[in-house]
Each structure stands twice: as structure tokens, then as C-alpha cells.
C-alpha positions in Angstrom: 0.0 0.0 0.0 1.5 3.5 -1.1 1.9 5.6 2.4 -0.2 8.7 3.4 2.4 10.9 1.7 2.8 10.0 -1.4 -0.9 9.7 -2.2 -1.4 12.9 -1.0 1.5 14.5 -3.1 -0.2 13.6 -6.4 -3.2 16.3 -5.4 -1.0 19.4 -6.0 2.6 20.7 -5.7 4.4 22.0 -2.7 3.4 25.3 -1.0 5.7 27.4 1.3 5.8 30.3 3.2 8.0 32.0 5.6 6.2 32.6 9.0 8.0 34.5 12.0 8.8 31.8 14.9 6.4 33.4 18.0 4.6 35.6 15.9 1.5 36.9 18.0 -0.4 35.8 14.5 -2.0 32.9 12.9 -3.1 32.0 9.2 -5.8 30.1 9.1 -7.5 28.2 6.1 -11.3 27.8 6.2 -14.5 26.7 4.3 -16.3 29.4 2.6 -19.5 28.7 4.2 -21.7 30.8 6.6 -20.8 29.6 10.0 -16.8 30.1 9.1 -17.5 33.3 7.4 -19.3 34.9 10.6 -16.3 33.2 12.9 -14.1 36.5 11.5 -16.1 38.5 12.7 -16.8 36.6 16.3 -13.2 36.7 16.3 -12.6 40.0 16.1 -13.5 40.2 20.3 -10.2 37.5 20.3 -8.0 39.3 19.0 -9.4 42.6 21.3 -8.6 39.9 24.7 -5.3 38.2 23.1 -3.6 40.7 20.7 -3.6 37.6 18.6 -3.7 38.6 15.1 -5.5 36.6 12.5 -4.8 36.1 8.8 -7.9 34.4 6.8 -7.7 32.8 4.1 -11.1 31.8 3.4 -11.6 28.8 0.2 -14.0 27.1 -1.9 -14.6 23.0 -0.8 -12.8 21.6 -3.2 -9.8 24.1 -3.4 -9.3 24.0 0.6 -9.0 20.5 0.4 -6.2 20.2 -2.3 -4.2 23.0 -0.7 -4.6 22.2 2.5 -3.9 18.8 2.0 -0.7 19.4 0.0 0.5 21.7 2.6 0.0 19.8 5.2 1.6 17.1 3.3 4.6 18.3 2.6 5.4 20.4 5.9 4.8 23.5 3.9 3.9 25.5 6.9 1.6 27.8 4.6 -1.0 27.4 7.6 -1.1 27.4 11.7 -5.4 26.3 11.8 -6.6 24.1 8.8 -10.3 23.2 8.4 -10.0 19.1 7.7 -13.0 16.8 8.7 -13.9 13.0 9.8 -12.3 12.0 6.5 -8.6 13.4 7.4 -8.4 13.7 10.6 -8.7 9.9 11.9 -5.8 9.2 9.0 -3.7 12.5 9.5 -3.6 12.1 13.3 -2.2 8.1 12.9 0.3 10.1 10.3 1.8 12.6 12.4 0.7 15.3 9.8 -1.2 17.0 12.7 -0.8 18.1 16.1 -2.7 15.8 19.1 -5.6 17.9 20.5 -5.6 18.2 24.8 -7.6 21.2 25.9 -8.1 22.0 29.9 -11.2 20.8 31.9 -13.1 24.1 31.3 -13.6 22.6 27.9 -15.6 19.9 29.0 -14.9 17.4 25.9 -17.6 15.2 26.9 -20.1 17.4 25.9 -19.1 16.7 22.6 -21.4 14.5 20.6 -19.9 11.4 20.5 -20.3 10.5 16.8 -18.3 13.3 16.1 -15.9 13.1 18.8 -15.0 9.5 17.5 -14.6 10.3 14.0 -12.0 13.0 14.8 -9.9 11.0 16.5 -7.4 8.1 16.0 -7.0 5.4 19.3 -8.7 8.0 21.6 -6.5 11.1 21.0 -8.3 13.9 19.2 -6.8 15.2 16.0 -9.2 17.7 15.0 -11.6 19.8 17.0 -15.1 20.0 15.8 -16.3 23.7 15.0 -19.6 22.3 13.5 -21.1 18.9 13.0 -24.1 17.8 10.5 -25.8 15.0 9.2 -28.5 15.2 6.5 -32.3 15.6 5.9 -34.9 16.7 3.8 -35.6 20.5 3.7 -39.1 21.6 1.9 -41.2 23.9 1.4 -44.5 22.7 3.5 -47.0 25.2 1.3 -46.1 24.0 -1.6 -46.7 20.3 -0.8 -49.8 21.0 0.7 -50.7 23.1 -2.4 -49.9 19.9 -4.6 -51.7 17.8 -2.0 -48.6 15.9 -1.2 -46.8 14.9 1.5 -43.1 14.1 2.9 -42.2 11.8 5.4 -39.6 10.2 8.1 -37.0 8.0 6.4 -39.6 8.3 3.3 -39.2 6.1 0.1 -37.2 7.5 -2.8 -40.0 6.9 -5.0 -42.4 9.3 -3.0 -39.8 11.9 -2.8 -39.7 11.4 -6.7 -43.4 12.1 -6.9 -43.3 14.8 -4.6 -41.0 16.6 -6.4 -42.7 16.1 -9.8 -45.6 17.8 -8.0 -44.2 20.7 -7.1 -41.9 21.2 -9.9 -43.4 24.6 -11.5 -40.4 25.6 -13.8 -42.5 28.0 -15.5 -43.0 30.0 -12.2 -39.5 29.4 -11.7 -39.4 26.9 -8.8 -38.1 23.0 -9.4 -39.0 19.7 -7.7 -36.0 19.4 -5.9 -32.2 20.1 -5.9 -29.4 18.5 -5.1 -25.6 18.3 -5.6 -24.2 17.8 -8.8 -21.1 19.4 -8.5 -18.0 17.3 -8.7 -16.2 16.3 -6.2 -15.8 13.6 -3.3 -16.8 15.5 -0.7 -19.7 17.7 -2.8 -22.0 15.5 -5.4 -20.3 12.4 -4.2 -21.2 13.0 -0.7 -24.7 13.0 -1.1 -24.7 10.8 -4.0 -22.8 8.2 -2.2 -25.8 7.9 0.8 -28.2 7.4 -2.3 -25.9 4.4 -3.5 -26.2 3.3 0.4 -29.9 3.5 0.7 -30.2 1.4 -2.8 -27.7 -1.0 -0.6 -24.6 -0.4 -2.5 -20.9 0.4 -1.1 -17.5 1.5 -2.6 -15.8 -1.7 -1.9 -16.2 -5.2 -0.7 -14.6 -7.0 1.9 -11.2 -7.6 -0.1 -11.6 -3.6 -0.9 -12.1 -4.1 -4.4 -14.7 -1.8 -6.3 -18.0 -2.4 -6.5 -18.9 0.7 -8.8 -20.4 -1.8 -11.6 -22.8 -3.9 -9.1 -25.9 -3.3 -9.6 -26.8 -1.6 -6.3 -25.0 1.5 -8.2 -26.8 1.0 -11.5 -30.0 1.6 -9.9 -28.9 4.2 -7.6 -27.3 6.4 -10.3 -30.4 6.2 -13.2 -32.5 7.2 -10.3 -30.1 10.0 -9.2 -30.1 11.5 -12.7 -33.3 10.8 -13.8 -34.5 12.3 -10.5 -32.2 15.6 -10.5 -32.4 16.0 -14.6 -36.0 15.9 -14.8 -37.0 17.9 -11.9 -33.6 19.8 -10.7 -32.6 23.1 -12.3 -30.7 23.7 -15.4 -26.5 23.7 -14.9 -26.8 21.2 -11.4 -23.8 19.3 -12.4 -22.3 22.9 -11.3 -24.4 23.1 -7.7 -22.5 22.8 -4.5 -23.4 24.0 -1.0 -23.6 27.5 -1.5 -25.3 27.6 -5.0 -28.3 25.6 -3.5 -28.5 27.5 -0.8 -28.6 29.9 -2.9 -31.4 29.0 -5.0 -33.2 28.0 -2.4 -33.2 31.0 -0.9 -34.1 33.0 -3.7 -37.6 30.8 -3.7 -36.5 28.1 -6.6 -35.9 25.2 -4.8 -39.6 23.1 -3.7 -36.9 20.2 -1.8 -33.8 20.4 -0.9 -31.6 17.0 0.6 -28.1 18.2 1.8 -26.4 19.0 5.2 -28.1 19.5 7.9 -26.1 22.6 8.8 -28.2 24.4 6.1 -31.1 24.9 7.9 -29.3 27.6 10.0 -29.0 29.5 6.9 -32.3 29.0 5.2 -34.7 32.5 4.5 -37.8 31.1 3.1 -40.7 30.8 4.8 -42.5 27.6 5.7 -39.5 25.2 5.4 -40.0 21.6 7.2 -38.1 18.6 8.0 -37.8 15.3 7.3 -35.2 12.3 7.6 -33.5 11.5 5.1 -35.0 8.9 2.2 -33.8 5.6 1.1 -34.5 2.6 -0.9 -35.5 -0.1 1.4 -32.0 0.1 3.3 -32.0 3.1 5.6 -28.2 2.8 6.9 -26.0 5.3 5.6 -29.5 6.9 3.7 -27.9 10.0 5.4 -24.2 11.2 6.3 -22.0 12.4 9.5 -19.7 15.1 8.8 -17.7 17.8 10.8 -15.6 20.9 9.8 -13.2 20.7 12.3 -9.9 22.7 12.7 -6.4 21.1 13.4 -3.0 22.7 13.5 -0.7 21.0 10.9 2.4 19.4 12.6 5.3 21.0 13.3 4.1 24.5 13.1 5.8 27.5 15.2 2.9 28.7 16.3 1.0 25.4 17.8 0.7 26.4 21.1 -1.1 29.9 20.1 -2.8 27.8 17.5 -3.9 25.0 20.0 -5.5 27.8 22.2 -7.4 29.5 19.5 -9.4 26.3 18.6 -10.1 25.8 22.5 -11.9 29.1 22.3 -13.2 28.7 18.7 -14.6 24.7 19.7 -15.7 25.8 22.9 -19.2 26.4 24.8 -18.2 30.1 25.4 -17.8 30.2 21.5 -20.9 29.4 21.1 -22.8 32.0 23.4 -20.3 34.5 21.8 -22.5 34.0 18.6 -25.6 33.6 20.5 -25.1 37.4 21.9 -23.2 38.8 18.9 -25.4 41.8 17.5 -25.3 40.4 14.0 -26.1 36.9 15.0 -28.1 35.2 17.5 -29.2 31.8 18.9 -29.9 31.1 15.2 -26.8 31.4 13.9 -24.5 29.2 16.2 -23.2 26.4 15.4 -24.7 23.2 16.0 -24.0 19.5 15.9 -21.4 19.3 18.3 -21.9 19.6 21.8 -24.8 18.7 24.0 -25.3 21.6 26.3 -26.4 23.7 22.3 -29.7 21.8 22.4 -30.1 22.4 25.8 -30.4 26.3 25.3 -34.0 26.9 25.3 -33.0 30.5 23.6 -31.7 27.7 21.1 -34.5 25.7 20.7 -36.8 28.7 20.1 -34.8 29.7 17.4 -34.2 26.2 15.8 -37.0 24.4 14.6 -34.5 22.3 12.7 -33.0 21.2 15.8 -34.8 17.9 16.9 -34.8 17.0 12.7 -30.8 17.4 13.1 -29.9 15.3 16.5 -32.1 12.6 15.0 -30.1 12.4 11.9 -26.9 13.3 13.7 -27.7 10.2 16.2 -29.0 7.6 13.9 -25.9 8.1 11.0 -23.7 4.6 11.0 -20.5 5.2 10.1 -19.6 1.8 11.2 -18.0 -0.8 9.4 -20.4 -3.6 8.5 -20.9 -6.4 6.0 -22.0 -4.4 3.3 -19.8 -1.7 4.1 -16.9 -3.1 5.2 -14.9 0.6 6.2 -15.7 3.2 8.5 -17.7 6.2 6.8 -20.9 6.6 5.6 -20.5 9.4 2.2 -16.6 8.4 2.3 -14.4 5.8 2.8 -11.7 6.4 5.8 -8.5 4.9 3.8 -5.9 7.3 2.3 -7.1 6.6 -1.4 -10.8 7.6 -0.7 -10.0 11.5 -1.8 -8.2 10.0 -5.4 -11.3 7.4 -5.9 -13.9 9.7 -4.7 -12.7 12.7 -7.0 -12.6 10.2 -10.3 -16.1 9.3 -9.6 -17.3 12.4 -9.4 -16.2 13.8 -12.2 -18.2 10.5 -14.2 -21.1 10.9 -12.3 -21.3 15.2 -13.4 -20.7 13.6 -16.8 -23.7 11.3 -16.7 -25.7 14.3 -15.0 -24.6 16.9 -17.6 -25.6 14.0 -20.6 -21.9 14.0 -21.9 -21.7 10.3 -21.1 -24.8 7.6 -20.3 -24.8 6.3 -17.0 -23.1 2.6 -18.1 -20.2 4.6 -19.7 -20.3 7.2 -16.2 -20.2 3.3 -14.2 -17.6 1.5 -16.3 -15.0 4.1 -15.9 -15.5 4.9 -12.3 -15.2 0.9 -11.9 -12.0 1.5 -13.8 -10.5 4.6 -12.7 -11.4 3.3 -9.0 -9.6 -0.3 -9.3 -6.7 1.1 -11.1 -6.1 3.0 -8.0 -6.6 0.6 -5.2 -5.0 -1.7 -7.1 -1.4 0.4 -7.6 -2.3 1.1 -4.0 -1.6 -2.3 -2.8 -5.2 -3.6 -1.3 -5.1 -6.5 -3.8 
């Protein structure tokens, strides 16, 4: 099996930087999504109390992940905080690429949810400290299913959702059935796509690791993917992420919306409601666990200073720093990683999403199983995953888009996916 590093080294080349040793500053790479967006501005009271200056760098999914990966990688020391989640962190940790996590008692680390606890760690030592935590869920728009006289349920069948959305899709008036990611990439259409391929009770691999892209589990699960998302999604989704649904759906265009559960903290329409997430007849893995979380990168000057930012940044006091911010409120903290959150009743009020998200946070498996024989439920936790993942999803925007069928999409995933895991060593 090739190591860590050398997998990683064929994402991108080398990137450096000179940083002063004991520099009362940090440079810290983030997700450009809402709740790491209004941290800057949280932040601003730490660097009032510390004098702690700190340098943003704030970056698109996909590009966050190759740089910071390469960086990280190569001891660049570009970076004192990255943003990694449960994919990295377990593997990094075992590594040595990042720094072991120990915070003081104030912190109170068994607040911290479990699920995500466990996945950011490697044989009990935290790698990675989570600054939010999601699963996923359905998010609709109530008045126009009971306009269309339909309804959504719990853990509802794919082929109900299917019907729901062709009875609210109203392109004319400029609202479709549903949307959902398309954009490439493992951790954006192939996160959600891969619980679809669960929920149809399909996996990456079988117990020798070897690909099951062609099975027939995947078949099913990708015509119904792109038949679904083509017929009743709007026009350009192999391009949709995160933010460009959330987007749209904010804007009034999006009737059903099945993504992370983090969203709903960011939604503006009226009227939204909640369901668990649909599946096929196999509800494991029908929906995902995820967690930005922020590590320091090993070796960096500025650990220490770096260590006790994320304490504060991961912390309960973080959160009730965003609960009483003036631009912000209980609405806009975030969730999915400590207890004591959904004990707020200030919390609560604001939430209505809240007791939708535990209950998808608490019933995600990221266990290893027969079917699924790795840990993960929308990835893989083996240093190849990112490599296989991204191949895939660039087939699978190609079978959306209509520039390849879904057989030819399949039969090179299969391909790309063994060539990999064979060089890799597995078999």
C-alpha cells in the first residue's frame, strides 16, 4: 500500500511560506461557508482579549481540500489552523501530519457528541476539534406540498420523494421539484450521492476492498439519481454545490432540498419543514455524519497559540459569543457538536431544525459492516478515498450533464477506481 504521503503528493505541488517563529499571528484556512465566514467576525473580540492577530484565508470546498492537504503534506507550513473533517483527521492524526488535541477541563470534551468526537480522533486522542457537526435531511417547502396535495415523510421512500418533487416542480413560475448536488467532487456530489448508493444497498468496496462501482446496487442508484435531479432539478446542477443551492433555495427556486443538515441555519424562506432523510429499502447510511473541524498541521511554530485558538473557537463560550453577537443570535450558532447547544431553550426557540438534526446526527452509522466493510458513511476512511472519490465524481457530473450515459459514467468509475486501489496495494 503506497503511504499517506505519497498519495497525497499527487493532489497538488508544494506550497511554502516564511512565518515569523512566535509571531503573536495565525493563518488560518477555512471553508467558505456561513458559519466560518461569521467566525471572522466573532473573532474579532479574540483578538481585542489576546492581541492575537489573525490572517484568513477563506476557500471554496474543493480548493481548501487540495491545498490544505498538499501543505499539510509536505510540511509546507503555509497554515497554523486548517479546516480538515472526519475523512482526514482519523488518518492524519495516525500520520503525524497533525498536532494531538488536549484542551483543559473548562472545555468539557464530553459534551461533545460522540459521533463526532469518534470520528475525529485516532485510538482516543483527538486530531481535530469540531467547529460544527451535521448529518442530512430533507428540507421543503410545507405550502407547496400542501398546495400539490402531497406529502413528505420520516426515512420516506425514494419513490415518494420522486413524486413529490414532480408535483411541485413549476419551472415556468421558476421553482423546481427538488435540488441536489451535482457538483464534482468527493466530498460535494459524491457526498450525497454516495448515501443514495447506500440507501439502494450499495458500497465503494467489498470486503477484499475491491470496487463495486459496476454492481448493480449502483446502477439503480445512479439512473435514479439522474433521472430524478435532470427531470425535476434546475438547469446547470452538475455545477451546484453547498452555497449555489443555498442559494437558490433562498431566492424561492428550490420546492426540496436534501443536503447537510447545517443548512437549515441559513435557510430565509418561509414555511420550510423537515424530514429524515429517504432511502431505498435500506436506511443505513441513507444519510451522512460530517464535521468541519480545525487542526494545527504538525510542526508549526505557532502550535501552542494555535492550539488555544481552537479551545476558544470549539468551545461552549464560543458558542454563546455567537448567540449574543449583535449580528447573529441563537440562530446562527453552530450546532452539531456539543450537548449543552440543544439544551439552550434560547436555542431551541430559534431552531425548529433542531430535533430534525440530533435525529439524523444520532442515527448516521459510520460503522463498518458487512455491506460496508470501512468506517464512513458518504466516504471511505482509507488514504485513497479523496483519489477514488474525485474520479467518480467527475463521471457521475458527466452522466448528469448527458456527456456520457450512466453505463459509460459506471464503467470508468469501476476502472479509474480499481486502477487505483489496485497500484495502491489492497489487492
Amino acid at each position: 500500500m503506497r503511504t499517506l504521503k505519497s498519495a497525497a503528493l499527487g493532489l497538488a505541488v508544494c506550497a511554502t511560506s516564511a512565518i515569523a517563529i512566535n509571531a503573536a499571528e495565525l493563518t488560518i484556512a477555512i471553508v467558505n461557508n456561513g458559519h466560518m465566514i461569521n467566525m471572522q467576525k466573532v473573532a474579532e473580540a479574540y483578538t481585542a482579549e489576546t492581541g492575537v492577530e489573525l490572517n484568513w484565508v477563506s476557500l471554496e470546498e474543493g480548493v481548501l481540500r487540495e491545498q490544505v492537504t498538499s501543505d499539510t503534506a509536505t510540511g509546507g507550513g503555509q497554515y497554523d489552523v486548517i479546516n480538515i473533517g472526519m475523512q482526514e483527521a482519523p488518518i492524519w492524526g495516525a500520520a503525524g501530519w497533525i498536532e494531538p488535541l488536549e484542551f483543559g477541563a473548562d472545555y468539557d470534551i464530553e459534551d461533545m457528541l460522540s459521533p463526532i468526537r469518534n470520528g475525529l480522533s485516532h485510538n482516543g486522542t483527538l486530531y481535530a476539534a469540531p467547529f460544527y457537526g451535521e448529518s442530512s435531511m430533507v428540507m421543503y417547502r410545507k405550502d407547496l406540498t400542501d398546495a400539490a396535495g402531497v406529502t413528505i415523510s420520516d426515512s420516506d421512500n425514494w419513490n415518494n420523494i420522486k413524486a413529490a418533487a414532480a408535483a411541485i416542480h413549476n419551472p415556468d413560475d421558476g421553482v423546481y421539484g427538488v435540488c441536489l448536488r451535482g457538483k464534482p467532487g468527493w466530498g460535494d456530489n459524491m457526498a450525497f450521492i454516495t448515501t443514495v448508493v447506500n440507501s439502494f444497498g450499495g458500497a465503494w468496496f467489498d470486503k477484499d476492498m475491491r470496487p463495486t462501482i459496476d454492481s448493480d446496487e449502483w446502477r439503480a442508484a445512479i439512473n435514479f439519481y439522474v433521472d430524478l435531479l435532470g427531470t425535476y432539478g434546475p438547469p446547470g446542477s452538475e455545477g451546484n454545490s453547498f452555497n449555489e443551492i443555498l442559494a437558490l433555495y433562498n431566492e424561492g427556486k428550490c420546492g426540496m432540498w436534501i443536503d447537510a443538515t447545517i443548512a437549515a441555519s441559513f435557510l430565509e424562506v418561509d414555511g420550510v419543514a423537515y424530514a429524515q432523510s429517504p432511502h431505498a429499502g435500506n436506511p443505513v447510511g441513507a444519510n451522512w455524519l460530517w464535521a468541519w473541524a480545525m487542526a494545527v498541521p504538525a510542526g508549526s511554530p505557532n502550535a501552542d497559540e494555535a492550539k488555544k485558538f481552537i479551545e476558544w473557537a470549539t468551545s461552549k463560550d464560543y458558542v454563546l459569543a455567537v448567540a449574543n453577537h449583535p449580528d447573529f443570535g441563537w440562530g446562527s450558532v453552530p450546532t452539531g457538536t456539543r450537548v449543552s447547544t440543544y439544551a439552550h431553550q434560547e436555542f431551541l426557540a430559534a431552531a425548529p431544525f433542531a430535533e430534525a438534526e440530533m435525529m439524523a446526527l444520532q442515527s448516521a452509522a459510520p460503522e463498518a459492516t458487512e455491506v460496508k466493510p470501512y468506517v464512513g458513511v458518504q466516504f471511505a476512511a482509507i488514504p485513497e478515498f479523496p483519489q477514488v472519490g474525485s474520479a467518480v465524481a467527475q463521471e457521475m457530473a458527466a452522466a448528469l450533464s448527458g456527456a456520457k450515459s450512466v453505463d459509460e459514467a459506471l464503467a470508468a468509475s469501476q476502472a479509474a477506481a480499481d486502477a487505483i486501489m489496485s497500484e495502491a496495494g489492497y489487492y
